[in-house]
LOLUMKE-738478 format. One record per residue (C-alpha): residue in one letter; x, y, z. Coordinates in Angstrom, 3 decimals, always signed. Each point is the difference from the previous one (the first is absolute). Layout:
LOLUMKE-738478
NODE   resn          u          v          w
NODE      A          X          Y          Z
...
end
This chain:
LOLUMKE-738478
NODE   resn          u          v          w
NODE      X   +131.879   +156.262   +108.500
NODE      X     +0.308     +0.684     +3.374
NODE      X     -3.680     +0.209     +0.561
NODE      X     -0.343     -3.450     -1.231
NODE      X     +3.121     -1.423     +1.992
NODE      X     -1.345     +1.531     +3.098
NODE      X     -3.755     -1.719     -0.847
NODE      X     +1.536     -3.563     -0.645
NODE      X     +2.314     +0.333     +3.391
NODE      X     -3.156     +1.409     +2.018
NODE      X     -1.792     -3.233     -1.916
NODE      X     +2.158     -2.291     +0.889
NODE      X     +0.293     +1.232     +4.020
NODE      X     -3.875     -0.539     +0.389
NODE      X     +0.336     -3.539     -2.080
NODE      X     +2.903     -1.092     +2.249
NODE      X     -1.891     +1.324     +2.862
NODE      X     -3.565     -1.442     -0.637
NODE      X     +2.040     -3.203     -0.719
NODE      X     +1.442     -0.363     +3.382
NODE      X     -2.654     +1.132     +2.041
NODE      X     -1.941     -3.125     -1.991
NODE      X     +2.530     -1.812     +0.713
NODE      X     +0.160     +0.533     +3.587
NODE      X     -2.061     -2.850     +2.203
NODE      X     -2.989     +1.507     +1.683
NODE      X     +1.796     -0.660     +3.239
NODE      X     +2.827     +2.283     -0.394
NODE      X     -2.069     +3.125     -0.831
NODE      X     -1.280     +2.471     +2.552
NODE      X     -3.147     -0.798     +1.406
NODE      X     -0.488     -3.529     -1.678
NODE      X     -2.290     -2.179     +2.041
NODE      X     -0.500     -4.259     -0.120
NODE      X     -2.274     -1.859     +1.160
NODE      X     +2.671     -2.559     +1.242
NODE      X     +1.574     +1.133     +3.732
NODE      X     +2.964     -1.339     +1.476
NODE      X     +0.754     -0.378     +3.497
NODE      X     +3.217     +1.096     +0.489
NODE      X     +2.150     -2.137     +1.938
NODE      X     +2.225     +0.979     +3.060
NODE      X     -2.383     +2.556     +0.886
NODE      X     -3.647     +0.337     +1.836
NODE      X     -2.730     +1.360     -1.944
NODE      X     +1.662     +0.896     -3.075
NODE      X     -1.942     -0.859     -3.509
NODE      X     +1.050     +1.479     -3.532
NODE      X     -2.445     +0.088     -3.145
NODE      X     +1.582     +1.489     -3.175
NODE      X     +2.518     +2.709     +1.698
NODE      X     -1.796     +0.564     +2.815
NODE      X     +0.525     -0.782     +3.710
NODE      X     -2.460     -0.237     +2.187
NODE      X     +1.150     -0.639     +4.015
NODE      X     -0.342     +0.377     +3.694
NODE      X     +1.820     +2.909     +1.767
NODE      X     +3.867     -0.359     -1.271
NODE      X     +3.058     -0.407     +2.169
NODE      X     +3.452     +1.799     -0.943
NODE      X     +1.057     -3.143     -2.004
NODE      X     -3.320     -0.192     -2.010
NODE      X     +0.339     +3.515     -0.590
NODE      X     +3.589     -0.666     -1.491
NODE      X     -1.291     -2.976     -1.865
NODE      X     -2.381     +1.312     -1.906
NODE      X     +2.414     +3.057     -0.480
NODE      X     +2.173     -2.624     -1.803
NODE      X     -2.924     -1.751     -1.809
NODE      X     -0.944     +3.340     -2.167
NODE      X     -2.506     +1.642     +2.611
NODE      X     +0.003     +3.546     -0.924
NODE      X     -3.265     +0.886     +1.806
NODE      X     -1.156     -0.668     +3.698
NODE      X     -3.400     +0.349     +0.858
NODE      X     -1.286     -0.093     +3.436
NODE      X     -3.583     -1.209     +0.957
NODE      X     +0.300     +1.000     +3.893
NODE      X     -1.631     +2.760     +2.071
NODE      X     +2.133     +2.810     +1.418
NODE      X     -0.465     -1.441     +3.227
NODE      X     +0.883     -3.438     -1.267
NODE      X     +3.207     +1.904     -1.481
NODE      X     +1.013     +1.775     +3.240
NODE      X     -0.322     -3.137     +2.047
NODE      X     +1.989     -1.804     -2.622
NODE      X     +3.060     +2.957     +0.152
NODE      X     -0.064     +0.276     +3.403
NODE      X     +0.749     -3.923     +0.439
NODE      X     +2.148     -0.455     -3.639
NODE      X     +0.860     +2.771     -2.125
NODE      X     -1.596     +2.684     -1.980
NODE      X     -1.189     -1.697     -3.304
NODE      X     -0.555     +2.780     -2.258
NODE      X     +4.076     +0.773     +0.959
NODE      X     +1.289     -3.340     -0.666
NODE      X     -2.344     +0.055     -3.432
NODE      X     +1.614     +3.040     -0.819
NODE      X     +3.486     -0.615     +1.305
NODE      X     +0.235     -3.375     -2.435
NODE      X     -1.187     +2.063     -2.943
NODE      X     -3.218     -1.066     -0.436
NODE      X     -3.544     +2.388     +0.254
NODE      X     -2.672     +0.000     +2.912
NODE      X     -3.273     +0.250     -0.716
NODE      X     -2.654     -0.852     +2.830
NODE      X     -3.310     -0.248     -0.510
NODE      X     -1.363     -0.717     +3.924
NODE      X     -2.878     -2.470     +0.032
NODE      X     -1.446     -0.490     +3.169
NODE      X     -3.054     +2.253     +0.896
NODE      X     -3.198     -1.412     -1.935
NODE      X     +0.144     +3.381     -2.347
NODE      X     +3.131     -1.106     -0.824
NODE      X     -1.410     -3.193     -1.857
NODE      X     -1.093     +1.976     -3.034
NODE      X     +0.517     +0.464     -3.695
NODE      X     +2.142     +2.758     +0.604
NODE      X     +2.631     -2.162     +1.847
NODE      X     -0.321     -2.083     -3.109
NODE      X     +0.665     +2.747     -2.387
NODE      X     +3.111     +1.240     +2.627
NODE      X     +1.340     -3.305     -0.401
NODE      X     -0.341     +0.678     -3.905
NODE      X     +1.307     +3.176     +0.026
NODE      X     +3.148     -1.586     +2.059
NODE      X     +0.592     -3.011     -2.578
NODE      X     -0.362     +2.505     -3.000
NODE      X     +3.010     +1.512     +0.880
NODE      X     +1.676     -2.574     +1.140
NODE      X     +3.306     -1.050     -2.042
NODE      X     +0.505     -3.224     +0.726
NODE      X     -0.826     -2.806     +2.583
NODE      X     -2.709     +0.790     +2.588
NODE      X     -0.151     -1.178     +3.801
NODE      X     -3.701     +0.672     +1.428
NODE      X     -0.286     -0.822     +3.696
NODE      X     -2.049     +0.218     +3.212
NODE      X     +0.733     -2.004     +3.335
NODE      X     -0.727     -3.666     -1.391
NODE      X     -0.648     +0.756     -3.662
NODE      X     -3.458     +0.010     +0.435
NODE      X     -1.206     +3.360     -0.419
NODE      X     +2.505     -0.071     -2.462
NODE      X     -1.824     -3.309     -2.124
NODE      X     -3.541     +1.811     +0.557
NODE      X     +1.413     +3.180     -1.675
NODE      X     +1.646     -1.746     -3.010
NODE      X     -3.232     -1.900     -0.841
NODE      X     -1.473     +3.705     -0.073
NODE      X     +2.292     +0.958     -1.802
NODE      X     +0.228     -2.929     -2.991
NODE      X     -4.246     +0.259     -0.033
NODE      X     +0.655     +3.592     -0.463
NODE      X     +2.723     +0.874     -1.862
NODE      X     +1.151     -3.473     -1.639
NODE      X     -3.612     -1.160     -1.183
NODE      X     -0.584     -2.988     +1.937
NODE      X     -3.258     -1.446     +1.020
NODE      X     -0.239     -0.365     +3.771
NODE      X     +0.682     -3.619     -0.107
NODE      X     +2.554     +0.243     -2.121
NODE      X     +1.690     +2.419     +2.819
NODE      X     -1.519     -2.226     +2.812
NODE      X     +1.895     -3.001     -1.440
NODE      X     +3.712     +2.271     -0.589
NODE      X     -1.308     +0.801     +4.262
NODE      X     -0.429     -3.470     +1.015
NODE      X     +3.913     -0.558     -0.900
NODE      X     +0.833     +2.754     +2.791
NODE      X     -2.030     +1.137     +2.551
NODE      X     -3.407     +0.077     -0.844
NODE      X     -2.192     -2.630     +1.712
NODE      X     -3.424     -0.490     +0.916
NODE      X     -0.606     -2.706     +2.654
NODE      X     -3.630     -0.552     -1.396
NODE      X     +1.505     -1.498     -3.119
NODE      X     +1.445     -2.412     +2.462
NODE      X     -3.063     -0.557     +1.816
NODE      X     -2.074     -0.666     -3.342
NODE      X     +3.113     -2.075     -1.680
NODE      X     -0.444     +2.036     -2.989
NODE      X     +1.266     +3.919     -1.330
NODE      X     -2.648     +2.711     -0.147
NODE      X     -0.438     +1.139     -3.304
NODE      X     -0.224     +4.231     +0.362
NODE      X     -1.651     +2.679     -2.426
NODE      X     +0.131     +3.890     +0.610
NODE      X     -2.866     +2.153     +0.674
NODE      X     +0.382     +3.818     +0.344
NODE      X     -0.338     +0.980     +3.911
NODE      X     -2.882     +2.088     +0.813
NODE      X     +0.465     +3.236     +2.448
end
């Protein structure tokens, strides 16, 4: 008897539990992308697609705001340089992160070997363990755009374009397309070394 009560309860935990992650809208779980970005108002260069943030470098009251709006994860684009500079005239980042509760990750993009798959798969690694919201930021979002598009060709099965247009909504621009008065359609071909 008590074999059988013990299957139907452990039954009945993975039913209830497969039930309300289904239930659950793709936005609230960790690591859920869209292909719709918001601007977020009130601040400058702040976009969110499924429950991620992507942003310029944060103040204090960004920080705290995102803190309050279910960030659990920070992760900073910058250089250590970038990073020094930025304590030495503000704060120390990685402190505040940590001080509020939330982790630091950073994942410095700035040298050309740092534009590589392997800053893709860091970024991966980072939003794996990541437990809830996610803010991903540079200095103007921009590193921070190129990197997610990575990432969703990557990692979230997109077609180039298909990350190119989820771009365009942030930071990702080519003047050309202005030029021509028309978007560049983009394929992917292995690089050669």
């Amino acid at each position: 008897m008590t074999k059988i009560l013990c299957s139907l309860i452990l039954t009945l935990g993975l039913v209830l539990a497969v039930t309300l992650f289904a239930a659950a809208s793709p936005e609230e779980m960790p690591g859920a992308v869209s292909d719709q970005v918001v601007k977020v108002e009130g601040f400058k260069d702040v976009y969110k697609t499924g429950n991620v943030y992507l942003a310029g470098q944060p103040n204090l009251d960004t920080l705290r705001w995102m803190k309050s709006n279910g960030v659990t994860l920070v992760v900073n684009l910058r250089t250590e340089t970038e990073n020094k500079e930025f304590t030495a005239a503000a704060f120390s980042e990685e402190s505040m992160v940590k001080e509020l509760g939330m982790t630091y990750s950073l994942i410095p993009i700035g040298d050309k070997e740092s534009y590589s798959p392997r800053s893709v798969e860091k970024l991966a690694e980072a939003l794996q363990s990541a437990g809830g919201t996610t803010l991903i930021h540079c200095l103007s979002a921009g590193r921070a755009t190129y990197l997610w598009m990575a990432y969703l060709v990557r990692h979230q099965g997109k077609t180039l374009n298909e990350a190119a247009a989820i771009g365009r909504q942030m930071r990702f621009a080519l003047p050309v397309e202005d030029f021509l008065g028309a978007k560049i359609s983009f394929s992917l071909e292995e690089v050669k070394k």
